[in-house]
C-alpha positions as CSV (number, residue, x, y, z in Angstrom):
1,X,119.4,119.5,122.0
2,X,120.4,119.1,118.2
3,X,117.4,119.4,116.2
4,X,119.0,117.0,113.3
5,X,118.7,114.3,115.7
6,X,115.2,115.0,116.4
7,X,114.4,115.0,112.4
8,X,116.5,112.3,111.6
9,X,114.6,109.2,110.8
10,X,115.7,105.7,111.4
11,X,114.7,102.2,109.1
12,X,112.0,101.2,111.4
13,X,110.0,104.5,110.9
14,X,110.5,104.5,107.3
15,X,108.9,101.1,107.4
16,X,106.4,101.8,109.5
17,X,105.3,104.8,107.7
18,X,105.6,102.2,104.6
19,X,103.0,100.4,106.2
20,X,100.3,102.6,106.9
21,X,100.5,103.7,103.5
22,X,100.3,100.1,102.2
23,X,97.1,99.9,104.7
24,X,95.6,103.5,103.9
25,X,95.9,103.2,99.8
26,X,96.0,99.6,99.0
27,X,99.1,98.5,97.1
28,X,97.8,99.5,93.2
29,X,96.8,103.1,94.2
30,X,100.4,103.6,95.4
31,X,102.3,103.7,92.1
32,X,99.0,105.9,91.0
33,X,99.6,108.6,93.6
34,X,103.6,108.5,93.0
35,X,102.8,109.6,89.5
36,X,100.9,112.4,89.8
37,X,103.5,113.5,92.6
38,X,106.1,113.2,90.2
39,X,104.2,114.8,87.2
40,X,103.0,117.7,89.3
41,X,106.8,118.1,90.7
42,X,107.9,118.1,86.6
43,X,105.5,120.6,86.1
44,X,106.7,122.7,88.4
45,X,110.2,122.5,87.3
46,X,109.0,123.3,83.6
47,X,107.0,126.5,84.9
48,X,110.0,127.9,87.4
49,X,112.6,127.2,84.2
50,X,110.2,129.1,82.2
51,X,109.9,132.1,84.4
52,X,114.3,132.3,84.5
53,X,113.9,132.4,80.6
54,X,115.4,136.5,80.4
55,X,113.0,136.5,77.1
56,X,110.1,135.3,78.3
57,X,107.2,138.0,79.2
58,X,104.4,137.8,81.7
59,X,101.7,137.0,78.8
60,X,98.9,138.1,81.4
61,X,100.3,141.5,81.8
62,X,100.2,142.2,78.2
63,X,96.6,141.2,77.8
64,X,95.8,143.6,80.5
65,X,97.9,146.3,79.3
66,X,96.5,145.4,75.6
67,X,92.9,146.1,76.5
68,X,93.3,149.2,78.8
């Protein structure tokens, strides 16, 4: 058994799933919730990108090995 077509999802779920969202949150709390996925998503990009930075220090080691 192929698992892509076991994962693969057709229009009518997508719509269905569409609809018990619609149900579950009301329509305004939708774009609310899609926000603060896409801000926390941004966020996460910003700290991963800063952590690649070959300059950039772990500021919380140096405080520890500051006061030791």
């Amino acid at each position: 058994m192929n698992t892509l077509t076991i994962l693969s999802l057709s229009w009518q779920h997508i719509l269905i799933v569409a609809i018990l969202l619609v149900l579950l949150f009301g329509g305004k709390k939708i774009p609310e919730l899609m926000r603060g996925v896409g801000s926390g998503i941004k966020e996460f990009k910003d700290a991963v990108k800063e952590e690649d930075k070959p300059g950039s220090e772990n500021k919380t080691t140096n405080n520890n090995s500051s006061t030791n």
